[in-house]
mmCIF file of the protein (N, C-alpha, C, O) and its ligand, coordinates in Angstrom:
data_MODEL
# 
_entry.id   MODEL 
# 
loop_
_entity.id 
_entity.type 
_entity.pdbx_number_of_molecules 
1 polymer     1 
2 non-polymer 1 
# 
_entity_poly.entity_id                      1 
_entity_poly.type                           'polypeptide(L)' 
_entity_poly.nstd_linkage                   no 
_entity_poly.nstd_monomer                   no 
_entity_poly.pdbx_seq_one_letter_code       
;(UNK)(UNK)(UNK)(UNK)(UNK)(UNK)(UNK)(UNK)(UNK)(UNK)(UNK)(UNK)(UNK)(UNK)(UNK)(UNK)
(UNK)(UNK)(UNK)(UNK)(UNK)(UNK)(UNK)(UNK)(UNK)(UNK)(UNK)(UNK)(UNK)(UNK)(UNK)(UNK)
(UNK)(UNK)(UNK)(UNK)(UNK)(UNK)(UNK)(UNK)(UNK)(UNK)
;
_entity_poly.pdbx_seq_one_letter_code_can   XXXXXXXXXXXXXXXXXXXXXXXXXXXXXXXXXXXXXXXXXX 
_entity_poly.pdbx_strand_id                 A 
# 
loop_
_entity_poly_seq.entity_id 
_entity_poly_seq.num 
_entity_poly_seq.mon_id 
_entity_poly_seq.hetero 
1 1  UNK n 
1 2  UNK n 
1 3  UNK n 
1 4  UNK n 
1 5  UNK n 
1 6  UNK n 
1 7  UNK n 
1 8  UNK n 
1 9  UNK n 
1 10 UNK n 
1 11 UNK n 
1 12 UNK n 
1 13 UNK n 
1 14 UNK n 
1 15 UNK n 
1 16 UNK n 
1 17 UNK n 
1 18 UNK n 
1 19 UNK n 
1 20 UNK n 
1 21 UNK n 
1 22 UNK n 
1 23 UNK n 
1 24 UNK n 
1 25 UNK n 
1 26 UNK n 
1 27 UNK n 
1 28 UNK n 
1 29 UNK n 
1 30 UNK n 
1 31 UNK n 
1 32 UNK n 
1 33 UNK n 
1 34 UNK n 
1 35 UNK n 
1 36 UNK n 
1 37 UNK n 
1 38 UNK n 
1 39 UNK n 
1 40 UNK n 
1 41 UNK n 
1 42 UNK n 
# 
loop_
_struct_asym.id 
_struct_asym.entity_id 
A 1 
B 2 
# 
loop_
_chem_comp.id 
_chem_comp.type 
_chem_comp.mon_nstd_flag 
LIG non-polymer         . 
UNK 'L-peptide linking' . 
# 
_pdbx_entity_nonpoly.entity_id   2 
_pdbx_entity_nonpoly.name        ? 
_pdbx_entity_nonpoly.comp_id     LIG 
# 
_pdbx_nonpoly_scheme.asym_id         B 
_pdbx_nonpoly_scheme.entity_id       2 
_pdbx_nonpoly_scheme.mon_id          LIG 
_pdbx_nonpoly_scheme.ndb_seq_num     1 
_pdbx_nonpoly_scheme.pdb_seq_num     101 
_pdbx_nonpoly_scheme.auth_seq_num    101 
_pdbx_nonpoly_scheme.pdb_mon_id      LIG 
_pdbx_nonpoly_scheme.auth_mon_id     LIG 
_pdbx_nonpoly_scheme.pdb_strand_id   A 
_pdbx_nonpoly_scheme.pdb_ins_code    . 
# 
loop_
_atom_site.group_PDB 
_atom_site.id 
_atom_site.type_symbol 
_atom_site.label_atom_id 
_atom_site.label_alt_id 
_atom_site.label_comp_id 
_atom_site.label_asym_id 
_atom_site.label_entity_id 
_atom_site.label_seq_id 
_atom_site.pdbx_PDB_ins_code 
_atom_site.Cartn_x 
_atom_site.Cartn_y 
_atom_site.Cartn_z 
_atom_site.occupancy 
_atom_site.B_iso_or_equiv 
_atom_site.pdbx_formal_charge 
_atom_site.auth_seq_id 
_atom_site.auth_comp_id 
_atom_site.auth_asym_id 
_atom_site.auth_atom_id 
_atom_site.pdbx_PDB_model_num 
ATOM   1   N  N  . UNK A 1 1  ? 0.836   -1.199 0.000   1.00 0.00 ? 1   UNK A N  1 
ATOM   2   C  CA . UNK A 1 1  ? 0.000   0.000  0.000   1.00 0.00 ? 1   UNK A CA 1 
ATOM   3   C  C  . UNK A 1 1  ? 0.871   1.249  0.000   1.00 0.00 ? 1   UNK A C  1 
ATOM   4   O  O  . UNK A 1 1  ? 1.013   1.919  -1.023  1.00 0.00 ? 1   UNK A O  1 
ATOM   5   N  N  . UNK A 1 2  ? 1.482   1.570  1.219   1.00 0.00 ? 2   UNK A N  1 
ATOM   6   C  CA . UNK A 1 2  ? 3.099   2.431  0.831   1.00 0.00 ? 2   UNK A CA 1 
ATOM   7   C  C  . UNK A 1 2  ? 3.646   3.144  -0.189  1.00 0.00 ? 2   UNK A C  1 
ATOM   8   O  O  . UNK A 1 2  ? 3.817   4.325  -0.491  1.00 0.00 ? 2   UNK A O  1 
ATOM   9   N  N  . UNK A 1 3  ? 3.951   1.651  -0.791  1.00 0.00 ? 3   UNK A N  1 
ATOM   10  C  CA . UNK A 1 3  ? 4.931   1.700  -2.153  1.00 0.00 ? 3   UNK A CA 1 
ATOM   11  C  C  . UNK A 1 3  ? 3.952   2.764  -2.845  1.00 0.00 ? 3   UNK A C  1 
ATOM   12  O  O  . UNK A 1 3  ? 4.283   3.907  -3.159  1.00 0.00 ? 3   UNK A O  1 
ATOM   13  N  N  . UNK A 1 4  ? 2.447   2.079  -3.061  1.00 0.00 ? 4   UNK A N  1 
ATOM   14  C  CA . UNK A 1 4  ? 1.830   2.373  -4.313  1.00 0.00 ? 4   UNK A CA 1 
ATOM   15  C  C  . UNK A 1 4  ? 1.295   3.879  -4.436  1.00 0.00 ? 4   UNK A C  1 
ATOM   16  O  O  . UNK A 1 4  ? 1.056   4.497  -5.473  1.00 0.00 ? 4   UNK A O  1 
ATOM   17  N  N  . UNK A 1 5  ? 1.117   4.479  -2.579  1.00 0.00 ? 5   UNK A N  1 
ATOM   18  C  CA . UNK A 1 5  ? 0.983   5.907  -3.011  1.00 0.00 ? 5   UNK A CA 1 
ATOM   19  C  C  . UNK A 1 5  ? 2.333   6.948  -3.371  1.00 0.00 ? 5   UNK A C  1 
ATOM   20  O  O  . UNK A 1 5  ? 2.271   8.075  -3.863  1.00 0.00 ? 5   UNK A O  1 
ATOM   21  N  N  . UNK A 1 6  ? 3.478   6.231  -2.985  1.00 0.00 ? 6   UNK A N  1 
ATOM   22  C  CA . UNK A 1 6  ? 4.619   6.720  -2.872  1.00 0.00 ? 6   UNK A CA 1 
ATOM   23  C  C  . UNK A 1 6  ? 5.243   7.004  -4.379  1.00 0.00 ? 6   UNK A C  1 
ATOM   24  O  O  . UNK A 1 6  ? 5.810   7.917  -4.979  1.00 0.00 ? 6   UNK A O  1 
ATOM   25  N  N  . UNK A 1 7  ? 4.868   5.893  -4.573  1.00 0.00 ? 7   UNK A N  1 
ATOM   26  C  CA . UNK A 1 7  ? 4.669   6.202  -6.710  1.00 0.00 ? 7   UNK A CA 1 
ATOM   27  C  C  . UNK A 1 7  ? 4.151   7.063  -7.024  1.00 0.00 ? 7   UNK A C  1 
ATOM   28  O  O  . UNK A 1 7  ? 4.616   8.031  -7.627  1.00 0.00 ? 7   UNK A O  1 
ATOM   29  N  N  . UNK A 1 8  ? 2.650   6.809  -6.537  1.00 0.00 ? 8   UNK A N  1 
ATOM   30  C  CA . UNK A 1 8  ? 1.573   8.056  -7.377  1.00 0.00 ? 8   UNK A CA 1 
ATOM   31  C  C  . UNK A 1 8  ? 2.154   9.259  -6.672  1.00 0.00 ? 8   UNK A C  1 
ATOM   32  O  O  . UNK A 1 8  ? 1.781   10.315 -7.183  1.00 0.00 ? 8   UNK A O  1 
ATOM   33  N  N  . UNK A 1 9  ? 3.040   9.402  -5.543  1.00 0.00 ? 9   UNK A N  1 
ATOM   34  C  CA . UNK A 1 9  ? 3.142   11.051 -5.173  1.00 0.00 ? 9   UNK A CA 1 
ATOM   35  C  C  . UNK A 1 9  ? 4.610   11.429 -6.195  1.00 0.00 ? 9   UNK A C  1 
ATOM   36  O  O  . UNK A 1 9  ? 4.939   12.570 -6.516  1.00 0.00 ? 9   UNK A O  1 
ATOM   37  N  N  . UNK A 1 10 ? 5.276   10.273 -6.543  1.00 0.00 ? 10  UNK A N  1 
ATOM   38  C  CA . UNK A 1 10 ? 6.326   10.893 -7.281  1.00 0.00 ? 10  UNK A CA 1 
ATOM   39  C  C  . UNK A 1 10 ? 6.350   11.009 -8.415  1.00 0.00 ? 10  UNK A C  1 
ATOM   40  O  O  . UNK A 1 10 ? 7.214   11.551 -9.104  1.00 0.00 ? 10  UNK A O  1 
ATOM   41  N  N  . UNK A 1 11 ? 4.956   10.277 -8.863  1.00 0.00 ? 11  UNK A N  1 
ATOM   42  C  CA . UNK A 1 11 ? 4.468   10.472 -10.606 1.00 0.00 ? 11  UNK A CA 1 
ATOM   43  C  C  . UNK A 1 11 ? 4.236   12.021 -10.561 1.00 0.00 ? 11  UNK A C  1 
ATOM   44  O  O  . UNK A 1 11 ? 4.804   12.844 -11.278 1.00 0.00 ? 11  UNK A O  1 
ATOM   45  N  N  . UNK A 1 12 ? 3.285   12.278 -9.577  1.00 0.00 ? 12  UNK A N  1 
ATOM   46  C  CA . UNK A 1 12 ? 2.198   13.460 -9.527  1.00 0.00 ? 12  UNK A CA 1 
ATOM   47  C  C  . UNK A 1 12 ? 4.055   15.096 -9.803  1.00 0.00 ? 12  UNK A C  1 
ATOM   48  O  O  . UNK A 1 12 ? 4.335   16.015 -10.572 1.00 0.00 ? 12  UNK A O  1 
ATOM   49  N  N  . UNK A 1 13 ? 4.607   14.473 -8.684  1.00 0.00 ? 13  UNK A N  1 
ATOM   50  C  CA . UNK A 1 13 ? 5.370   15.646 -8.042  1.00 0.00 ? 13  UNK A CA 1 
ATOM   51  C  C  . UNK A 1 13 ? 6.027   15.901 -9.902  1.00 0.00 ? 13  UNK A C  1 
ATOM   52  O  O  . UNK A 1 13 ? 6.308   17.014 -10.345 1.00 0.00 ? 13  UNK A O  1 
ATOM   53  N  N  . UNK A 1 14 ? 6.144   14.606 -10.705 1.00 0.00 ? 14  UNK A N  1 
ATOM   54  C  CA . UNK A 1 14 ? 7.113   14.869 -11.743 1.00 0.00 ? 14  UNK A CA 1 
ATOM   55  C  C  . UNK A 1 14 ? 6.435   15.270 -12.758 1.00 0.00 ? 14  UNK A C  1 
ATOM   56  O  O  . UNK A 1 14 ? 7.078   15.345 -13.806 1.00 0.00 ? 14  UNK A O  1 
ATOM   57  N  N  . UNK A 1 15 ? 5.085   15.622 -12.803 1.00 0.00 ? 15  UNK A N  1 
ATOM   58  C  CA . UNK A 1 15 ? 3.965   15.718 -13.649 1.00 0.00 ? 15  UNK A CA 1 
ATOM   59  C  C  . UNK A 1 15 ? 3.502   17.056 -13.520 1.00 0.00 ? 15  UNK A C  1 
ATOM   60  O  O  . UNK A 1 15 ? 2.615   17.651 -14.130 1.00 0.00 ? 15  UNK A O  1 
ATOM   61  N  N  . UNK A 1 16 ? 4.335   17.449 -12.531 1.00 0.00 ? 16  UNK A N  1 
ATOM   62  C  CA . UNK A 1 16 ? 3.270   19.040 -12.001 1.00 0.00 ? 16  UNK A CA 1 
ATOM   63  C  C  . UNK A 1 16 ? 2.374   19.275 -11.540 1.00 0.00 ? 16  UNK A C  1 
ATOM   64  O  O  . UNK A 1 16 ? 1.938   20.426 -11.566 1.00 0.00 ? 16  UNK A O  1 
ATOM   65  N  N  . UNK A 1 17 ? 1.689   18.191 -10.879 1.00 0.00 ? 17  UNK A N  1 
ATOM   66  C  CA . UNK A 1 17 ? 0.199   18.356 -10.220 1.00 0.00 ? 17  UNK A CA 1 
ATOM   67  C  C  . UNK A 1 17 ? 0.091   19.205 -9.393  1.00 0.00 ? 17  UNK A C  1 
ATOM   68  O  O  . UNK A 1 17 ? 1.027   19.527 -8.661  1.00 0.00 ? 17  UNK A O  1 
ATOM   69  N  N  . UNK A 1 18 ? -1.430  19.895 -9.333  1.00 0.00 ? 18  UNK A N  1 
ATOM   70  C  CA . UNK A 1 18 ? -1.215  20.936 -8.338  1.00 0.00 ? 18  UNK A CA 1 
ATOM   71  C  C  . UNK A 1 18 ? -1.328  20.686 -6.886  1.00 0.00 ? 18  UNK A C  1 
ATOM   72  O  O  . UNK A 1 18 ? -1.607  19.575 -6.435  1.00 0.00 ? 18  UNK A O  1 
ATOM   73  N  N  . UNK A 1 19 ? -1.043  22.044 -5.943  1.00 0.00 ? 19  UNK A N  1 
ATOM   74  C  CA . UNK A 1 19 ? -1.156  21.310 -4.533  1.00 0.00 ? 19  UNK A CA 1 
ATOM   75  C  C  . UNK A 1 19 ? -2.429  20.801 -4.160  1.00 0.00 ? 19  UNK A C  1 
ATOM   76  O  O  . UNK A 1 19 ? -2.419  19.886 -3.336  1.00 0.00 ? 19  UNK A O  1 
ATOM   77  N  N  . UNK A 1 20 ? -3.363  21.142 -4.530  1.00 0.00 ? 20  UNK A N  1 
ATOM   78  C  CA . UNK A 1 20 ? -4.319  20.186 -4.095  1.00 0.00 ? 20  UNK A CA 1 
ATOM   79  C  C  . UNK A 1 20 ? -4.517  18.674 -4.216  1.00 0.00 ? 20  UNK A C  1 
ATOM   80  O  O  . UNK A 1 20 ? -5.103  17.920 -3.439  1.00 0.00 ? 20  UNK A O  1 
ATOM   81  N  N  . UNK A 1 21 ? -3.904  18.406 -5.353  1.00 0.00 ? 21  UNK A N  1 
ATOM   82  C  CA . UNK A 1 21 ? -4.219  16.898 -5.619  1.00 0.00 ? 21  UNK A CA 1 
ATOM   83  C  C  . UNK A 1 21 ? -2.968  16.272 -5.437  1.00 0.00 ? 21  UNK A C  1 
ATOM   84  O  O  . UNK A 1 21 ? -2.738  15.141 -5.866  1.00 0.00 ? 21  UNK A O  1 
ATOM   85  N  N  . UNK A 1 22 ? -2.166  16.943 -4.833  1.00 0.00 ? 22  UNK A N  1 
ATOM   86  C  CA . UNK A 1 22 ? -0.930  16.266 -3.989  1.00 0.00 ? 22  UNK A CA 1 
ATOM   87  C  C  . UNK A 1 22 ? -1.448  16.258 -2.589  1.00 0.00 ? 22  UNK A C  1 
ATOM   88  O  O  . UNK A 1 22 ? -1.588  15.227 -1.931  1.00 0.00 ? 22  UNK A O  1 
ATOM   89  N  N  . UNK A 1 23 ? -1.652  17.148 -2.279  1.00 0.00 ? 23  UNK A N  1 
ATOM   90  C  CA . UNK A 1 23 ? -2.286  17.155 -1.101  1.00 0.00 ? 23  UNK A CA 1 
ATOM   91  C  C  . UNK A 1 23 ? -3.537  16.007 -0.600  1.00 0.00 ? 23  UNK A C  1 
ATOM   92  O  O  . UNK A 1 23 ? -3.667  15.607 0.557   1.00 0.00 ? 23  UNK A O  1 
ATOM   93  N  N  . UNK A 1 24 ? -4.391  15.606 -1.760  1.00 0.00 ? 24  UNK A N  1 
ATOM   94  C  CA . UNK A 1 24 ? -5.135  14.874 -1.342  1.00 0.00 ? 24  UNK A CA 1 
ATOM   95  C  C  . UNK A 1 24 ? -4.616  13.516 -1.810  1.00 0.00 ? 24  UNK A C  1 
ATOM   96  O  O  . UNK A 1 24 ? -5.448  12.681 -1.455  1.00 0.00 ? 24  UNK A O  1 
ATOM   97  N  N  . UNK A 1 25 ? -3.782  13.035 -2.339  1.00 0.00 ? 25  UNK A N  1 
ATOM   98  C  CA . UNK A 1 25 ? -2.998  11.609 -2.292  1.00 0.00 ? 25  UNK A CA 1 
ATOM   99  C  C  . UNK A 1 25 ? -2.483  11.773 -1.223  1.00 0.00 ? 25  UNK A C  1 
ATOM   100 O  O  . UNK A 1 25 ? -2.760  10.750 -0.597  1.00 0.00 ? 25  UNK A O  1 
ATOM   101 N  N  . UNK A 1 26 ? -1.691  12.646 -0.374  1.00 0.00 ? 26  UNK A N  1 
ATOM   102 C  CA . UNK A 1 26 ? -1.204  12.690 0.516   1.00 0.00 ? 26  UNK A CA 1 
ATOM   103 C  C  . UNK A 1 26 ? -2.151  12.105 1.501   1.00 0.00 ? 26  UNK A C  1 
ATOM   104 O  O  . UNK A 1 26 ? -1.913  10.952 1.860   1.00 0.00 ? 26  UNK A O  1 
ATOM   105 N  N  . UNK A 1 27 ? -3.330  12.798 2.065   1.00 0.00 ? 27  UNK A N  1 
ATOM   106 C  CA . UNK A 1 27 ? -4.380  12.210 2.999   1.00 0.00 ? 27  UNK A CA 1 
ATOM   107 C  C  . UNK A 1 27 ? -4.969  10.887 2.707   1.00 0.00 ? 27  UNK A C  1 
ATOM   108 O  O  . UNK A 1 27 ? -5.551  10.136 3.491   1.00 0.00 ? 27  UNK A O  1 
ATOM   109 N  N  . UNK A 1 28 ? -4.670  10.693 1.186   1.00 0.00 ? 28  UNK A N  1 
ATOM   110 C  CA . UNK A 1 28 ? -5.692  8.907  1.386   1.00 0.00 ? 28  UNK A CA 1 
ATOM   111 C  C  . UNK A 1 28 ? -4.299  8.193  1.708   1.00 0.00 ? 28  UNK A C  1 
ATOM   112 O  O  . UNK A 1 28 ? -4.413  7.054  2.160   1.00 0.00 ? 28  UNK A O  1 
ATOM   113 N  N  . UNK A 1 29 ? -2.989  8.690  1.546   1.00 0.00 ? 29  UNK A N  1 
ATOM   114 C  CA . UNK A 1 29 ? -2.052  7.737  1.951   1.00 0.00 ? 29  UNK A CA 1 
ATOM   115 C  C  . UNK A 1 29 ? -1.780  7.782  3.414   1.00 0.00 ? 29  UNK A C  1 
ATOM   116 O  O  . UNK A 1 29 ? -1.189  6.873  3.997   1.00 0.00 ? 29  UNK A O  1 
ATOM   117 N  N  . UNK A 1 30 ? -2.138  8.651  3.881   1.00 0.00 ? 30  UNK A N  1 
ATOM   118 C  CA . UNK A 1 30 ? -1.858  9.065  5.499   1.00 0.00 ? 30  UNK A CA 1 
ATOM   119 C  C  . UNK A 1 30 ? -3.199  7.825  6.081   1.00 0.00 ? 30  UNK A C  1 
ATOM   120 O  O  . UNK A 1 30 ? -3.162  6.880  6.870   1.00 0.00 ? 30  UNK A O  1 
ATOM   121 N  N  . UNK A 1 31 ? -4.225  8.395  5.279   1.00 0.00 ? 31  UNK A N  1 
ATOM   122 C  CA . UNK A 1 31 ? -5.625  7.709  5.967   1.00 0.00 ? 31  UNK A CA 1 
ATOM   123 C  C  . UNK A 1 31 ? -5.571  6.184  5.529   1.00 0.00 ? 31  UNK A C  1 
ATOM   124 O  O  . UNK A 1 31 ? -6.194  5.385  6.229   1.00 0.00 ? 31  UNK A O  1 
ATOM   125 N  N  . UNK A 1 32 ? -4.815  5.680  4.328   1.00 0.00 ? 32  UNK A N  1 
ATOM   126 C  CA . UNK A 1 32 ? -4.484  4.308  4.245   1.00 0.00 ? 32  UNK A CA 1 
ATOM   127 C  C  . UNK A 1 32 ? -3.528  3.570  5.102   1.00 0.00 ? 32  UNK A C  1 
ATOM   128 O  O  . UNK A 1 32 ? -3.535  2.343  4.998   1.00 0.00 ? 32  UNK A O  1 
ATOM   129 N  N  . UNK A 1 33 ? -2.455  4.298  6.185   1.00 0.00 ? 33  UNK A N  1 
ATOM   130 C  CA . UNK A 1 33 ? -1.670  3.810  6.769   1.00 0.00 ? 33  UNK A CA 1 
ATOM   131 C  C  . UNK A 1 33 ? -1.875  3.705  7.880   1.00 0.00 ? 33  UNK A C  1 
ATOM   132 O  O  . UNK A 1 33 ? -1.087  3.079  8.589   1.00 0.00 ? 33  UNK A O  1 
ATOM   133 N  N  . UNK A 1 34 ? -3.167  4.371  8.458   1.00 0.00 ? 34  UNK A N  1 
ATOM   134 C  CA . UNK A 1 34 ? -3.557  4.342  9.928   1.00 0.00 ? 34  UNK A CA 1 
ATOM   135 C  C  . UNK A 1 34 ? -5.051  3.662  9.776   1.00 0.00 ? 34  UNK A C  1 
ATOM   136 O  O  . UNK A 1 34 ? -5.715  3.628  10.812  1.00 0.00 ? 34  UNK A O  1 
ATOM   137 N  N  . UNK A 1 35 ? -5.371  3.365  9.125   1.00 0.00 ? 35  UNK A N  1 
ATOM   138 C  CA . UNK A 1 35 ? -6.288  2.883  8.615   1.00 0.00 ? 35  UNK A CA 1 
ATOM   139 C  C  . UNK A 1 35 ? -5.708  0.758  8.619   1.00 0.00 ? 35  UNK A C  1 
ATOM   140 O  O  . UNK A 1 35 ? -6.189  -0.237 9.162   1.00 0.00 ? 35  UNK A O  1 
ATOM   141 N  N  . UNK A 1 36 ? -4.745  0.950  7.889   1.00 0.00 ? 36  UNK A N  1 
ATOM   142 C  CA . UNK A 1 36 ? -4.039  -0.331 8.077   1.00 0.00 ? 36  UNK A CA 1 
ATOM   143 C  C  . UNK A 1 36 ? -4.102  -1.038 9.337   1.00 0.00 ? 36  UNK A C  1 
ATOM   144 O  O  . UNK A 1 36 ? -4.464  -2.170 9.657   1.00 0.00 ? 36  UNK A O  1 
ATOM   145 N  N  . UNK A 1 37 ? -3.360  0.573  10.333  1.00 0.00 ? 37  UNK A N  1 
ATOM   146 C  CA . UNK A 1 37 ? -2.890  -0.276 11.811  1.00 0.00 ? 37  UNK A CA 1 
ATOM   147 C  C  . UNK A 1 37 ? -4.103  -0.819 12.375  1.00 0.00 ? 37  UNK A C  1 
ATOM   148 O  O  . UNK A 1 37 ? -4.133  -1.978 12.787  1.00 0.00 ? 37  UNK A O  1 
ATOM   149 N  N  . UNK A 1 38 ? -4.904  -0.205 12.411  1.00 0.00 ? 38  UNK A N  1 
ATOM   150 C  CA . UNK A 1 38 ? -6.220  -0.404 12.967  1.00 0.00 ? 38  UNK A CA 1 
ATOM   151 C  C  . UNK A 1 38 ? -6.872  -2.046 12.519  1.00 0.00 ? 38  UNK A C  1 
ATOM   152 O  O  . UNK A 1 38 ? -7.472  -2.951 13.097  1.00 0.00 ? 38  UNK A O  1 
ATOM   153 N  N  . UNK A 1 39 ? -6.337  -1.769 11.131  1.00 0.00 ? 39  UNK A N  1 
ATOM   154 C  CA . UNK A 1 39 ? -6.879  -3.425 10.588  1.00 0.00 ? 39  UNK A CA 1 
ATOM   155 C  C  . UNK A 1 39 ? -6.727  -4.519 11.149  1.00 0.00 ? 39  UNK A C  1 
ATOM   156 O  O  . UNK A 1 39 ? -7.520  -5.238 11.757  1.00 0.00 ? 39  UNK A O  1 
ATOM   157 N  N  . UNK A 1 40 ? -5.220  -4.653 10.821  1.00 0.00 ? 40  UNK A N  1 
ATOM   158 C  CA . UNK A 1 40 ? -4.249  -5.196 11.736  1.00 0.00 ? 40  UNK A CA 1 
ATOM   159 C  C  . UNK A 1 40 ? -4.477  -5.798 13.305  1.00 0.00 ? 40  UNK A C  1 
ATOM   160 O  O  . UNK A 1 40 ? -3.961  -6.810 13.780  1.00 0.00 ? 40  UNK A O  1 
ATOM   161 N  N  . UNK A 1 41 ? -5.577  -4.688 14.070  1.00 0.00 ? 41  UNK A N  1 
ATOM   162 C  CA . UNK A 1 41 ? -5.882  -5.512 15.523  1.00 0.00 ? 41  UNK A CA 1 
ATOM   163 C  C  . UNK A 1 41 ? -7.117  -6.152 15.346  1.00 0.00 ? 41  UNK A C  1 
ATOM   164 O  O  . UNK A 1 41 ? -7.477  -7.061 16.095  1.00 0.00 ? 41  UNK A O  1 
ATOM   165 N  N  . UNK A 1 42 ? -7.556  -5.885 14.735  1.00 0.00 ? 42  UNK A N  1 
ATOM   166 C  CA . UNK A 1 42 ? -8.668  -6.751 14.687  1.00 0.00 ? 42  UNK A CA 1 
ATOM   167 C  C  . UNK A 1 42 ? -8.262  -8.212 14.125  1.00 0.00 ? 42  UNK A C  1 
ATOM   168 O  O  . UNK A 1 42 ? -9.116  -9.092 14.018  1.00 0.00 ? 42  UNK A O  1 
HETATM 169 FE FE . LIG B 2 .  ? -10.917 3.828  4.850   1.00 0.00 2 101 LIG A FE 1 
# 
């Protein structure tokens, strides 16, 4: 999961995207990684 936004943020960054839609890969990758831990105890 990681890897795969970590791509899309370095596609985006090399593509010129604007800050918003860096910004919001940023939050589904933030919200995919705490989102994980949580999985994880259950
Ligand atoms: Fe979710």
């Amino acid at each position: 999961m990681q890897t795969t936004f970590d791509n899309a943020l370095m596609g985006l960054r090399a593509t010129g995207a604007s800050v918003d839609i860096r910004d919001l890969v940023e939050f589904l990758a933030r919200h995919g990684a705490e989102e994980g831990k949580l999985l994880a105890t259950y």
